[in-house]
N, C-alpha and C positions, 0 to 999 in steps of 0.2 A: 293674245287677246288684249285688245284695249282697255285699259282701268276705267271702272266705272262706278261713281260713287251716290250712294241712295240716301238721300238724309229722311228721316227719320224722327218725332220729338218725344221723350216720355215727359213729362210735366218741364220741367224747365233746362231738361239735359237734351240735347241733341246726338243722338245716335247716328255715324256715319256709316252704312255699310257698305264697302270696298269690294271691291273684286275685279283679277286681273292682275298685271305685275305692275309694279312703281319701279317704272327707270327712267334714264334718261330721256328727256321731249315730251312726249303728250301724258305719259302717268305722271310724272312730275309735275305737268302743269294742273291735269286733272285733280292731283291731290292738292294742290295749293287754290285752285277756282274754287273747291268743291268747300272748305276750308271757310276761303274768305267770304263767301257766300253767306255758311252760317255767321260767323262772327259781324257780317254786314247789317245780318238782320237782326242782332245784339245779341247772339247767343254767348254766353262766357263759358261756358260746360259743354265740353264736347267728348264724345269717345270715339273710337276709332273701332268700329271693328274688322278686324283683320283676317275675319276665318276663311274668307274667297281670295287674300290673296299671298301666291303661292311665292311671289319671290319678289324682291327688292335689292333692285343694286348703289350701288354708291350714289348718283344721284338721288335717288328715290328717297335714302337714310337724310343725304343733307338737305333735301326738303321738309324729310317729318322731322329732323330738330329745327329747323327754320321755321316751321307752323308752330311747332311748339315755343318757339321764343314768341313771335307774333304773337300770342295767346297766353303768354304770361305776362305779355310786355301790356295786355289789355287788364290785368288782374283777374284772366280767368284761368281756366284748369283745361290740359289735355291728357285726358286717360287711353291707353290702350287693353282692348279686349280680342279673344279669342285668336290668338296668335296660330299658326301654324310652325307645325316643327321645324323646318329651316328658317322662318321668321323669328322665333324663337332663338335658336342657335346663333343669327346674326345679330341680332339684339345684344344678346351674352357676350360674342364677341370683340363687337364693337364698344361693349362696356355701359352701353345707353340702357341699361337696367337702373344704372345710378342717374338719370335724365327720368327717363319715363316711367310714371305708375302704370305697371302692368297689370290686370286683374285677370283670375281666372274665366270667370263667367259676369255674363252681362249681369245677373241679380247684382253680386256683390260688387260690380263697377257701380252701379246705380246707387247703390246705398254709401261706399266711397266716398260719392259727392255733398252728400250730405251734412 
């Protein structure tokens, strides 16, 4: 299935919600358009939520550290929510727990920001 990404706004945080897998070609681009879109329209708070999508391969990973430098490199914030367990797992793996704030659930990403 092709990634598909919904944005979303709570007051001044932009909610992305994902679904589908982020790999190489079109998830990766979809996650980076979908990305700079918000940031286009001056969002600096963004989250990700990640509960639709089920896998991520290596391109996919050096996209979302790559939106995330983009988006620090703006002085904003990129939080991730609602991981799934192999999303999760490669997270852990790949050590990007020390990169990304990961939250449990969307309440507490949202207050996060604050």
């Amino acid at each position: 299935m092709a990634l598909q990404g919904t944005i979303r706004q709570v007051e001044d945080i932009v909610i992305i919600d994902f679904s589908g897998k982020i790999t190489l070609g079109e998830g990766s681009s979809t996650l980076r358009n979908t990305i700079r879109t918000a940031l286009d329209a001056g969002n600096r708070k963004i989250l990700l939520n990640l509960s639709d999508v089920d896998y991520i391969d290596s391109s996919g990973i050096g996209e979302m550290v790559s939106a995330y430098t983009t988006v620090r490199g703006l002085s904003g914030e990129l939080k991730l929510v609602y991981l799934t367990k192999r999303v999760h797992d490669l997270i852990q793996i790949t050590r990007l727990f020390t990169v990304f704030d990961v939250q449990a659930d969307e309440h507490s990403a949202l207050r996060s920001f604050k």
